[in-house]
DSSP file (Angstrom, degrees, kcal/mol; ACC not computed):
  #  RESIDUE AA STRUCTURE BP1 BP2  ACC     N-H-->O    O-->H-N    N-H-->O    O-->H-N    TCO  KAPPA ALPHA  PHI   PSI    X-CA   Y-CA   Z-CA
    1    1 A X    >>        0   0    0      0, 0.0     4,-2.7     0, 0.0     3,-0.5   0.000 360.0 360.0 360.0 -42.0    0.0    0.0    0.0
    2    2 A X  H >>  +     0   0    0      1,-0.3     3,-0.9     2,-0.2     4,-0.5   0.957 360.0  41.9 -63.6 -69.5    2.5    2.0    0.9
    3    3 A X  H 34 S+     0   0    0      2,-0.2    -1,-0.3     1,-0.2     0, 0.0   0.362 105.9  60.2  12.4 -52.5    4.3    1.8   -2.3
    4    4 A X  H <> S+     0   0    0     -3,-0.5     4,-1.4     2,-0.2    -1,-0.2   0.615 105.8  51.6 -85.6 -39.4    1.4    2.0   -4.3
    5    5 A X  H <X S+     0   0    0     -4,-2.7     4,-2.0    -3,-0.9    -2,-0.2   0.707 110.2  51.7 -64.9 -16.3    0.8    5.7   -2.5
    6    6 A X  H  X S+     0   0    0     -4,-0.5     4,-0.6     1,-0.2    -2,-0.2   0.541 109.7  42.5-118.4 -12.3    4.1    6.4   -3.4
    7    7 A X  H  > S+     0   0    0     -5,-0.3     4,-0.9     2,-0.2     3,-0.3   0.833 109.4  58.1 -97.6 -19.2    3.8    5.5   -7.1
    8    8 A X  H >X S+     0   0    0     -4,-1.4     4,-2.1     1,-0.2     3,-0.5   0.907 111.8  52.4 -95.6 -51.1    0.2    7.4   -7.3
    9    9 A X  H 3X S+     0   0    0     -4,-2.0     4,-1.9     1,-0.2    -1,-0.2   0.818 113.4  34.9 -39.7 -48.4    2.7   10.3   -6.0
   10   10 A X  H 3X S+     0   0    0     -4,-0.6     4,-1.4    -3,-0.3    -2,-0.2   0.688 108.3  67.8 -60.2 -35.0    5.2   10.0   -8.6
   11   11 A X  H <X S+     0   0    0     -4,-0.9     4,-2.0    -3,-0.5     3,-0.5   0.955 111.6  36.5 -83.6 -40.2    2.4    9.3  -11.0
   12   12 A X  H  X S+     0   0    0     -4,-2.1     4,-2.6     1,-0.3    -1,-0.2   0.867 107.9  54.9 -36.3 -71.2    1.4   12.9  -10.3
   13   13 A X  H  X S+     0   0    0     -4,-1.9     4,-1.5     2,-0.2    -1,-0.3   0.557 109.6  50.9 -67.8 -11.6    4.3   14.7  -10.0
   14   14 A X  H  X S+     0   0    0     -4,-1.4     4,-1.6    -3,-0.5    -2,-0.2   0.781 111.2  52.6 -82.4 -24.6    5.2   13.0  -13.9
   15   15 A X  H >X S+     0   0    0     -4,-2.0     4,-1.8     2,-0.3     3,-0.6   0.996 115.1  44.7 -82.2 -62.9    1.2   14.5  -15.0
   16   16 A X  H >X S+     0   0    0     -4,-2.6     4,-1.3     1,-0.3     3,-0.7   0.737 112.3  49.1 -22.8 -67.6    2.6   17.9  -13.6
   17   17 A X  H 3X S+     0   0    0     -4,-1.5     4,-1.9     1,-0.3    -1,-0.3   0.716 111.8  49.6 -53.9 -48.2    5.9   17.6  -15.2
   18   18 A X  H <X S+     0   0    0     -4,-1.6     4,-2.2    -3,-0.6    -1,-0.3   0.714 110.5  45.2  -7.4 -59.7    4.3   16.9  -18.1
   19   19 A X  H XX S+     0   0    0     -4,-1.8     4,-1.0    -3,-0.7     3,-0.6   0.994 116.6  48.0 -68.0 -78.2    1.8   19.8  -18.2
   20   20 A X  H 3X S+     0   0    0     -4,-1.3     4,-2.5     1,-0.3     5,-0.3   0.662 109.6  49.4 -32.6 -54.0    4.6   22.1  -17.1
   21   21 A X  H 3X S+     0   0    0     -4,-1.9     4,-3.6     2,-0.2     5,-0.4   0.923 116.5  53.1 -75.6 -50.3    7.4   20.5  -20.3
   22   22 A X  H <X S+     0   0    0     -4,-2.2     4,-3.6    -3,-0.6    -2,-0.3   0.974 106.1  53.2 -47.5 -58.8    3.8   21.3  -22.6
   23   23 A X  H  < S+     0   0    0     -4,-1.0    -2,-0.2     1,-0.3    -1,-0.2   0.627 114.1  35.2 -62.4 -38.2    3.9   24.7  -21.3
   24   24 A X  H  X S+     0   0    0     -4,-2.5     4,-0.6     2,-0.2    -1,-0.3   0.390 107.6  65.5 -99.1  18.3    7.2   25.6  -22.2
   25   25 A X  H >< S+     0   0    0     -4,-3.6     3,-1.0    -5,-0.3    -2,-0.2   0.931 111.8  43.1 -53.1 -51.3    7.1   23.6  -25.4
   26   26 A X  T 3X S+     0   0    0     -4,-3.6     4,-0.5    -5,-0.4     3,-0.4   0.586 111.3  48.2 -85.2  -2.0    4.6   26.2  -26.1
   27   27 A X  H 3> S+     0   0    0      2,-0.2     4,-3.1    -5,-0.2    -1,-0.3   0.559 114.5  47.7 -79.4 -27.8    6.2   29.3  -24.8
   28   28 A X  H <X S+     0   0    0     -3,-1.0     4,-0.5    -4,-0.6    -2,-0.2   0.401 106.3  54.9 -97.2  19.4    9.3   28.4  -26.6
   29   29 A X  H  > S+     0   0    0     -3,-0.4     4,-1.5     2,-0.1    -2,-0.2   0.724 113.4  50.3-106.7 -36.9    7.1   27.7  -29.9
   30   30 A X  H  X S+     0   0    0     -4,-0.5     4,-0.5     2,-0.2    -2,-0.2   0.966 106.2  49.8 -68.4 -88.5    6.1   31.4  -28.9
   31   31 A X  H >X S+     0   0    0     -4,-3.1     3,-9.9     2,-0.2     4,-1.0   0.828 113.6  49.6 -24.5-104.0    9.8   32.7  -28.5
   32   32 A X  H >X S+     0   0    0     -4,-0.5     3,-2.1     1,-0.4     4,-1.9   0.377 109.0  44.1  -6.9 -85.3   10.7   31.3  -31.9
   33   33 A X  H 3X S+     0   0    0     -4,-1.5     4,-0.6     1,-0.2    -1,-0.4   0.550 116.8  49.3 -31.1 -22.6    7.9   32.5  -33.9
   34   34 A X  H <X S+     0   0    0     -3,-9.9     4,-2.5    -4,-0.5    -1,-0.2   0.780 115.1  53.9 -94.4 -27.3    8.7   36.4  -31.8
   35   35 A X  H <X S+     0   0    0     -3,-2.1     4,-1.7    -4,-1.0    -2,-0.2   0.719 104.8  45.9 -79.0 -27.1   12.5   35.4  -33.0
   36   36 A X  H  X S+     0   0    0     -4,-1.9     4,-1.7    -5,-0.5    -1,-0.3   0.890 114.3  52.0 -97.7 -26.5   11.8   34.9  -36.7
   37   37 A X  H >< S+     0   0    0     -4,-0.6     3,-2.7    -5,-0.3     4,-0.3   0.992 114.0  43.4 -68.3 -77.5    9.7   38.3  -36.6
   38   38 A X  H >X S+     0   0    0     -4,-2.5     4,-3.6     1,-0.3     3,-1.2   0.712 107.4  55.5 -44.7 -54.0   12.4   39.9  -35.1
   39   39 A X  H 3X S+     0   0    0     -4,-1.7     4,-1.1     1,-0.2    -1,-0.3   0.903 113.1  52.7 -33.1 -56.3   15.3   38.3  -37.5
   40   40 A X  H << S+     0   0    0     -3,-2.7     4,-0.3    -4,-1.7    -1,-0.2   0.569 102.0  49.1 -90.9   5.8   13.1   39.8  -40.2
   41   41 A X  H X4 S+     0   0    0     -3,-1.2     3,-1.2    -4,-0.3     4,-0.5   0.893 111.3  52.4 -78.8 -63.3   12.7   43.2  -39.1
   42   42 A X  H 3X S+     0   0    0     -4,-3.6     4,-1.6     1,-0.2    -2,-0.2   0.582 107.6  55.3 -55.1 -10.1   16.5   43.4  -38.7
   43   43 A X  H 3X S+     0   0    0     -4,-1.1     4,-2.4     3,-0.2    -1,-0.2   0.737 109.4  45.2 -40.0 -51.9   16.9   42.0  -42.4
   44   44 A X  H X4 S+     0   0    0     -3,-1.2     3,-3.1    -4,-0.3     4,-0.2   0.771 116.5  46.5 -85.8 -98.1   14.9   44.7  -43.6
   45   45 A X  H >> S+     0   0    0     -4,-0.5     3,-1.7     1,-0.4     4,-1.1   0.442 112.0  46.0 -27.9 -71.7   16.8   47.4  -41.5
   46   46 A X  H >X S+     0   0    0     -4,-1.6     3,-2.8     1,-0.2     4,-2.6   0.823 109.7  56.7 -26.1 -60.0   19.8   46.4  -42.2
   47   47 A X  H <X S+     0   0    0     -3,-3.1     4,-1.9    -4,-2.4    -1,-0.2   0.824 111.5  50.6 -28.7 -59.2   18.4   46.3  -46.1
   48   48 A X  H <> S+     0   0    0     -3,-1.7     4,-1.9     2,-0.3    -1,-0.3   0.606 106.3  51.4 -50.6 -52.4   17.6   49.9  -45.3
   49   49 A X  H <X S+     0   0    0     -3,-2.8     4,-1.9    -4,-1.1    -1,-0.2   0.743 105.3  53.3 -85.6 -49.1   21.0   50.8  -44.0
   50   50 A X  H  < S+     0   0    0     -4,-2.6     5,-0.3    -5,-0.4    -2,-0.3   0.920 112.3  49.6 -69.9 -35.1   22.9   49.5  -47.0
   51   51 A X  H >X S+     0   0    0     -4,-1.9     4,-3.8    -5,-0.4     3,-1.7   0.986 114.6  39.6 -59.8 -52.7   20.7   51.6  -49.0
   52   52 A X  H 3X S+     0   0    0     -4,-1.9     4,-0.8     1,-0.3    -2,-0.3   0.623 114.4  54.0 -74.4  -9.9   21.2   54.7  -47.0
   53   53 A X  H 3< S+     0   0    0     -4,-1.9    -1,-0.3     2,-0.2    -2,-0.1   0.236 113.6  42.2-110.2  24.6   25.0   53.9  -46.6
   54   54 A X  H <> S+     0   0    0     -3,-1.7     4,-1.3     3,-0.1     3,-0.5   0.322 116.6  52.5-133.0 -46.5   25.5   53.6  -50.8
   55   55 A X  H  < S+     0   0    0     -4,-3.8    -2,-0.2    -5,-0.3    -3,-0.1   0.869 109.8  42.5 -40.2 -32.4   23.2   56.7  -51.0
   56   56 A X  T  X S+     0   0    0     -4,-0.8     4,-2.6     2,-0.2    -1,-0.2   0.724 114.5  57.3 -94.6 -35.9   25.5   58.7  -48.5
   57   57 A X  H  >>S+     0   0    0     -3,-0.5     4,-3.2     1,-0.2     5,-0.5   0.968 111.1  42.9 -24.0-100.7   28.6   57.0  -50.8
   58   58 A X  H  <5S+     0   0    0     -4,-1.3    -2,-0.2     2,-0.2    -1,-0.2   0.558 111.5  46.6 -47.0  -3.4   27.1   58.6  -53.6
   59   59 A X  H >>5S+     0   0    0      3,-0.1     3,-5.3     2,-0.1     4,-2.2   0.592 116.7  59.6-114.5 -70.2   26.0   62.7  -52.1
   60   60 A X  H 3X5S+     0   0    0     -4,-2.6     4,-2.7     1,-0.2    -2,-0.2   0.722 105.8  35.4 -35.0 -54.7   29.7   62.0  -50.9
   61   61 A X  H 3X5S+     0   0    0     -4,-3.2     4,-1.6     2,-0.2     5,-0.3   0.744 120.3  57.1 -57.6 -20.9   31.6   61.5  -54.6
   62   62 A X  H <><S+     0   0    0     -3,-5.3     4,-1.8    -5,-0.5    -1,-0.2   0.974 113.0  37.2 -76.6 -19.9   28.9   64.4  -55.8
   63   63 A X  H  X S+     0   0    0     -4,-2.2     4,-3.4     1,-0.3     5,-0.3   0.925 114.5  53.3 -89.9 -35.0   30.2   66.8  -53.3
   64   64 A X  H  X S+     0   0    0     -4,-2.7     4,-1.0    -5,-0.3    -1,-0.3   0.764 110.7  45.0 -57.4 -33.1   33.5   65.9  -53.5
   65   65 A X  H  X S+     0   0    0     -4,-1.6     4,-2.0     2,-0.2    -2,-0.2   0.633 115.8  48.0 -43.6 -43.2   33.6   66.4  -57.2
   66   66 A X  H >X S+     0   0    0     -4,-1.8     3,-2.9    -5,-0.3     4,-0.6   0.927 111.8  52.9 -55.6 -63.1   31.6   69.8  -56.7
   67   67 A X  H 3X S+     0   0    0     -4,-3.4     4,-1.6     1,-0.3    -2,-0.2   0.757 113.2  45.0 -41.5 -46.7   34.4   70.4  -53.9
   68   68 A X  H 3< S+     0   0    0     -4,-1.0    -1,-0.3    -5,-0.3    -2,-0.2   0.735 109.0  49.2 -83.2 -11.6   37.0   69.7  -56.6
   69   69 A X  H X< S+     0   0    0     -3,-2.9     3,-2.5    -4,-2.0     4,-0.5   0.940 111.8  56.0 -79.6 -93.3   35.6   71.8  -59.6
   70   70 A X  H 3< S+     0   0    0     -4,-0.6     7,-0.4     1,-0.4     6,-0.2   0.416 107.5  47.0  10.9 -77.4   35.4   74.8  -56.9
   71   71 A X  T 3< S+     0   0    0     -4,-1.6    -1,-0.4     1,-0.2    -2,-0.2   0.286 117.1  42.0 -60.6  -5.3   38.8   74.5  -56.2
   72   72 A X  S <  S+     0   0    0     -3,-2.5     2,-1.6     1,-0.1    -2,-0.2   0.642 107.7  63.8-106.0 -70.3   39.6   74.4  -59.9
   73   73 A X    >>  +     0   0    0     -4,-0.5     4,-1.5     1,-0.2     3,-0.7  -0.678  57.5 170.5 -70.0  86.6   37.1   77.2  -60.8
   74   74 A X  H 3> S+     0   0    0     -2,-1.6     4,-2.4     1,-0.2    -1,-0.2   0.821  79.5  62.1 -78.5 -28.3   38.7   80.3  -58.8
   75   75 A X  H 34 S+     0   0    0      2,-0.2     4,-0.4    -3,-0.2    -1,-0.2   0.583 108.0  36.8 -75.6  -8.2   36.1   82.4  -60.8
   76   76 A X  H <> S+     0   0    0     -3,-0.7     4,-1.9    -6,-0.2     5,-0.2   0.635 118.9  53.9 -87.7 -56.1   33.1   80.6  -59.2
   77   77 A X  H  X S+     0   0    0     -4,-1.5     4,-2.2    -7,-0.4    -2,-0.2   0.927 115.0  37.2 -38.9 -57.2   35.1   80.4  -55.7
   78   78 A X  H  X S+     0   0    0     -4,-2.4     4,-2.7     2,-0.2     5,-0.3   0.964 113.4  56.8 -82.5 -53.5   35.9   84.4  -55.6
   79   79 A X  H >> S+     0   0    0     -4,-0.4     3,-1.9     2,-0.2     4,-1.1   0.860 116.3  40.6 -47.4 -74.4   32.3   85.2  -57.1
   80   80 A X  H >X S+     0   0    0     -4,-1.9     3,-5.5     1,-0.3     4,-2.0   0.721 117.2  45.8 -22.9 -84.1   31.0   83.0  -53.8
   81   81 A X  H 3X S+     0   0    0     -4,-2.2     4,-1.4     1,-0.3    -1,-0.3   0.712 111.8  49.6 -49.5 -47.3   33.4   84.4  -51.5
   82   82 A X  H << S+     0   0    0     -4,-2.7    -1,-0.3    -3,-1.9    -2,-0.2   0.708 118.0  40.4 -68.8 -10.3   32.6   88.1  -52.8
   83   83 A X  H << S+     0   0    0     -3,-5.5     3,-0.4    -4,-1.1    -2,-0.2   0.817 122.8  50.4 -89.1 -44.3   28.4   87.4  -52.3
   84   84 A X  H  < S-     0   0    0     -4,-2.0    -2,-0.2    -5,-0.2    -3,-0.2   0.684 133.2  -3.8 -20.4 -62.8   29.4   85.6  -49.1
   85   85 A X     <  +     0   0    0     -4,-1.4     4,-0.5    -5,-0.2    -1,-0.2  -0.646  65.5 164.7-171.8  61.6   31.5   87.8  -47.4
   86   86 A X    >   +     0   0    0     -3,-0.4     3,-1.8     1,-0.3    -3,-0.1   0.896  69.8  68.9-100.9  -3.7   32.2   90.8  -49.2
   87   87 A X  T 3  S+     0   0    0      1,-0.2    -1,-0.3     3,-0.0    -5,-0.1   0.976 103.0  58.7 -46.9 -38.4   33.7   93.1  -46.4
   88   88 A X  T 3  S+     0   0    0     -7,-0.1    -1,-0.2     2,-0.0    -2,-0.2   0.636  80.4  96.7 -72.2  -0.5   36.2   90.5  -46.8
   89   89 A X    <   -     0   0    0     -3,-1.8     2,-0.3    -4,-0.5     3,-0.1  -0.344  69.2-136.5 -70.3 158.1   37.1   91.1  -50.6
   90   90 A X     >  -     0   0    0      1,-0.1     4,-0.8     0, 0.0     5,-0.2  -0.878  15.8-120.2 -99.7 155.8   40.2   93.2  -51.0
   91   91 A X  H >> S+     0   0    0     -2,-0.3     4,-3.0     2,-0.3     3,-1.1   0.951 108.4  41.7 -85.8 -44.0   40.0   95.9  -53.7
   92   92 A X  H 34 S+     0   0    0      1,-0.4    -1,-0.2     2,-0.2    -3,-0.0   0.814 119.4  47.8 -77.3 -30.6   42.9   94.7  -55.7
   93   93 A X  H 34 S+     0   0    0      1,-0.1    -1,-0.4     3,-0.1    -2,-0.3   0.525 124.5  20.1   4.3 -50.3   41.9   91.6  -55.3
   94   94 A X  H <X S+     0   0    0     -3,-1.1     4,-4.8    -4,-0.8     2,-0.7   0.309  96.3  92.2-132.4 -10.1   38.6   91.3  -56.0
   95   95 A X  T  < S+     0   0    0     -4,-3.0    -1,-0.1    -5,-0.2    -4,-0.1   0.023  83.6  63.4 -75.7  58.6   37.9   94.9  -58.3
   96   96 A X  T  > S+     0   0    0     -2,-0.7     4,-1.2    -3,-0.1    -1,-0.2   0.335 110.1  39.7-122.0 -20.1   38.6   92.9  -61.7
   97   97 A X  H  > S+     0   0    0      2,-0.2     4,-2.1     3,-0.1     5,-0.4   0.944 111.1  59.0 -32.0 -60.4   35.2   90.8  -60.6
   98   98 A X  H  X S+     0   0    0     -4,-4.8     4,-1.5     1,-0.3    -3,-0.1   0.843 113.6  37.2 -31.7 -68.4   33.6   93.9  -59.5
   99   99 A X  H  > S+     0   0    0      1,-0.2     4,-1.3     2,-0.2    -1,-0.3   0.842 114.9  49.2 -39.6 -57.4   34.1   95.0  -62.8
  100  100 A X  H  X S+     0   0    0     -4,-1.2     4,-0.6     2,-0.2    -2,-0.2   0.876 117.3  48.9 -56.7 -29.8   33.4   91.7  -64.8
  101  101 A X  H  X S+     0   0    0     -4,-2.1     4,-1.8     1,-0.2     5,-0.3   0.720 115.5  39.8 -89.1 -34.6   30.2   91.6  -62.6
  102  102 A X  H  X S+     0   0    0     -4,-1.5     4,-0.6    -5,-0.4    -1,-0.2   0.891 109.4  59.3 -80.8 -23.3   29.1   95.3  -63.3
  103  103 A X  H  X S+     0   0    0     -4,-1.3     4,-1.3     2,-0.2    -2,-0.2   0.597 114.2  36.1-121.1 -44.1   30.1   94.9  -66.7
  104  104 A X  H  X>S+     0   0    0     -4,-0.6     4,-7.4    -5,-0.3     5,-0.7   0.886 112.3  57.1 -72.4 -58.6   27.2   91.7  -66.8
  105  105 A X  H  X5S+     0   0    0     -4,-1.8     4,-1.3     1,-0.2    -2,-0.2   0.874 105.6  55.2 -70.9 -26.2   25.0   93.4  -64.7
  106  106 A X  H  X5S+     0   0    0     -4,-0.6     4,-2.6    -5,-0.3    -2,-0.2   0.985 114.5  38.1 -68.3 -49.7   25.2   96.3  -67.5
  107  107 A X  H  X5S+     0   0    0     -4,-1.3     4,-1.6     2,-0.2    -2,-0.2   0.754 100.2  64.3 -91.1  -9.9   24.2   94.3  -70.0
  108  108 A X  H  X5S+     0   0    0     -4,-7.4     4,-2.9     2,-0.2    -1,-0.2   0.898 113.5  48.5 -62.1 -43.9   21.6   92.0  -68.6
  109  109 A X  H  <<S+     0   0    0     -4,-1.3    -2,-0.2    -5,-0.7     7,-0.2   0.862 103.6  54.8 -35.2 -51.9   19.8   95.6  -68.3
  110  110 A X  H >< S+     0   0    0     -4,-2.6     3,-1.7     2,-0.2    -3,-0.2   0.960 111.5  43.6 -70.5 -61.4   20.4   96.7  -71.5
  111  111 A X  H 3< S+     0   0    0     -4,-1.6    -2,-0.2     1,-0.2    -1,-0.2   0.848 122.5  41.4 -40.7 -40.4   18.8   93.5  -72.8
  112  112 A X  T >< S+     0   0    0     -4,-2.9     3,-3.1     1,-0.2     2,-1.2   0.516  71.9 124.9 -63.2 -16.0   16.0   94.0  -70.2
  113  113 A X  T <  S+     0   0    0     -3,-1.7    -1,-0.2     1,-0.4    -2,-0.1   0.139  70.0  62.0 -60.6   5.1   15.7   97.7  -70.6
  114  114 A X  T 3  S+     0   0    0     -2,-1.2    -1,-0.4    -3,-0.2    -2,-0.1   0.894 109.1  38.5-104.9 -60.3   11.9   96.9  -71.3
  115  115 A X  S <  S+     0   0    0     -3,-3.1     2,-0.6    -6,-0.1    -2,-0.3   0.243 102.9  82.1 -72.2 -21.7   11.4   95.6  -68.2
  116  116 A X  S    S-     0   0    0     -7,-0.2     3,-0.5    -6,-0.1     4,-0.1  -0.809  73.4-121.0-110.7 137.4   13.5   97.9  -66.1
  117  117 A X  S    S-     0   0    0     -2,-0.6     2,-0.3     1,-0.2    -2,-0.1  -0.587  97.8  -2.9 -62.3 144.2   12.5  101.6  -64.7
  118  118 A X  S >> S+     0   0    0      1,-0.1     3,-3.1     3,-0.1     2,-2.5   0.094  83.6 169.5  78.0  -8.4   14.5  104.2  -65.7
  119  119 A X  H 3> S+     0   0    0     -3,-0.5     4,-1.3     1,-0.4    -1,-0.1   0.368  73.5  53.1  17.8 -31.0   16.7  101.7  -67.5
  120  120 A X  H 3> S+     0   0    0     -2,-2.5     4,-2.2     2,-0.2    -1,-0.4   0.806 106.2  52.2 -88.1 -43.4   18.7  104.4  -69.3
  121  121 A X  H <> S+     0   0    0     -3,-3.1     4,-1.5     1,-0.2    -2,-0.3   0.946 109.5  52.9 -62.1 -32.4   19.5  106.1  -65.9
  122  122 A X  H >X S+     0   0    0     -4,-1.1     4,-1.1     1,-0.2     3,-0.6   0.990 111.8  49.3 -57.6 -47.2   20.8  102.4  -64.7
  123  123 A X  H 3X S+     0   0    0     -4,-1.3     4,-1.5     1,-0.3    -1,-0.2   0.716 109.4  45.8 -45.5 -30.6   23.0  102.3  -67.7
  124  124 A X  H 3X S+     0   0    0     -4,-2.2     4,-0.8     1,-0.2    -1,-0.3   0.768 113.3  47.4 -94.9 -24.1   24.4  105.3  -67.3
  125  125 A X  H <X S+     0   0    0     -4,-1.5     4,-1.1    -3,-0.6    -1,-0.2   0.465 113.6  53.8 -86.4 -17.2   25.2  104.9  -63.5
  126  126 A X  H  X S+     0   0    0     -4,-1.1     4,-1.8    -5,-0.2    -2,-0.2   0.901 111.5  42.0 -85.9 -58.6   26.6  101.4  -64.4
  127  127 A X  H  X S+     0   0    0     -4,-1.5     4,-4.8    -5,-0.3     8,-0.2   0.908 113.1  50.1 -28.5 -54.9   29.0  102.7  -67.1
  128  128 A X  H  X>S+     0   0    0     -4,-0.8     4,-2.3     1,-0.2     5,-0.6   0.996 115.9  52.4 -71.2 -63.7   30.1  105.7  -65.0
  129  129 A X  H  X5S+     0   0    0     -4,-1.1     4,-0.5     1,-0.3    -1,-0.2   0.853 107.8  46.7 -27.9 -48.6   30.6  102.7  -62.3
  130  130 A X  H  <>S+     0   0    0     -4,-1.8     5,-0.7     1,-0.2    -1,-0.3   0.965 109.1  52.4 -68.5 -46.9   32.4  101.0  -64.2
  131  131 A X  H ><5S+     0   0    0     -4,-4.8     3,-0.8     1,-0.2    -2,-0.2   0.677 106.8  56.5 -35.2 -39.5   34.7  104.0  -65.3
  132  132 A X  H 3<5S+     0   0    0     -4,-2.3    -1,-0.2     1,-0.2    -2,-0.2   0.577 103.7  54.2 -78.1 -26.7   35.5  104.9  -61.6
  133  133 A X  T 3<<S-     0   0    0     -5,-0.6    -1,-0.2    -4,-0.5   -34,-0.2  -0.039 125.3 -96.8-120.9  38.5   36.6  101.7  -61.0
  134  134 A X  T < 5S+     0   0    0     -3,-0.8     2,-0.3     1,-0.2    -3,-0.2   0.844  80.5 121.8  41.2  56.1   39.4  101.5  -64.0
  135  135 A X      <       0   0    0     -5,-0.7    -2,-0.2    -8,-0.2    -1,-0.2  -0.829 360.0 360.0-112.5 162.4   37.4   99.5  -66.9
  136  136 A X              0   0    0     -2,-0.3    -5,-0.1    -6,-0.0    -9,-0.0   0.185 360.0 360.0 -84.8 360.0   36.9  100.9  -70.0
């Protein structure tokens, strides 16, 4: 009898164990399935990242190409620098712009002159400008 209580005990504690080995089968059926979600959101970031890091590749090579024509182009550089910063121009230095740029800005007018007030009096103050500042 005694025995017999003491396997009906065991027999118990094995139905527990049992329930319990079900219960994290199914919690780890649970995990898995949360794991493969997960797996495939970081697939796709990553995916995401490899885009954005050959995009960021690429704005680098354009700007570095801009960066080297700039550095090439002193007449695009000094224009910048003189719209920029032009307390900083120096007059010998920077009046043979001045000029080339007054010199533009006279004849985009004159072509415009339709379109611009007083359009003779701009010319004539652009000229004179130009004169004052040793061009021809």
């Amino acid at each position: 009898m005694e025995a017999y209580g003491k396997v009906e005990a065991l027999n118990e504690k094995i139905e527990k164990l049992k329930l319990e080995a079900a219960t994290i089968e199914g919690k780890i059926e649970q995990l898995k399935k949360t794991q493969g979600q997960y797996e495939a959101r970081n697939k796709t970031i990553l995916e995401q990242f490899e885009a954005l890091n050959a995009k960021a590749i690429e704005v680098g090579r354009i700007v570095g190409t801009v960066e080297q024509r700039l550095k090439k182009d002193t007449l695009a550089r000094d224009i910048l620098n003189l719209l920029q910063n032009p307390t900083s121009a120096g007059y010998e230095e920077y009046s043979p712009l001045v000029l080339v740029l007054l010199k533009s800005i006279s004849v985009w007018a004159n072509m415009n002159k339709s379109k611009v007030s007083y359009s003779i009096l701009l010319d004539k103050n652009l000229e004179e400008a130009i004169r004052y500042l040793g061009g021809n």
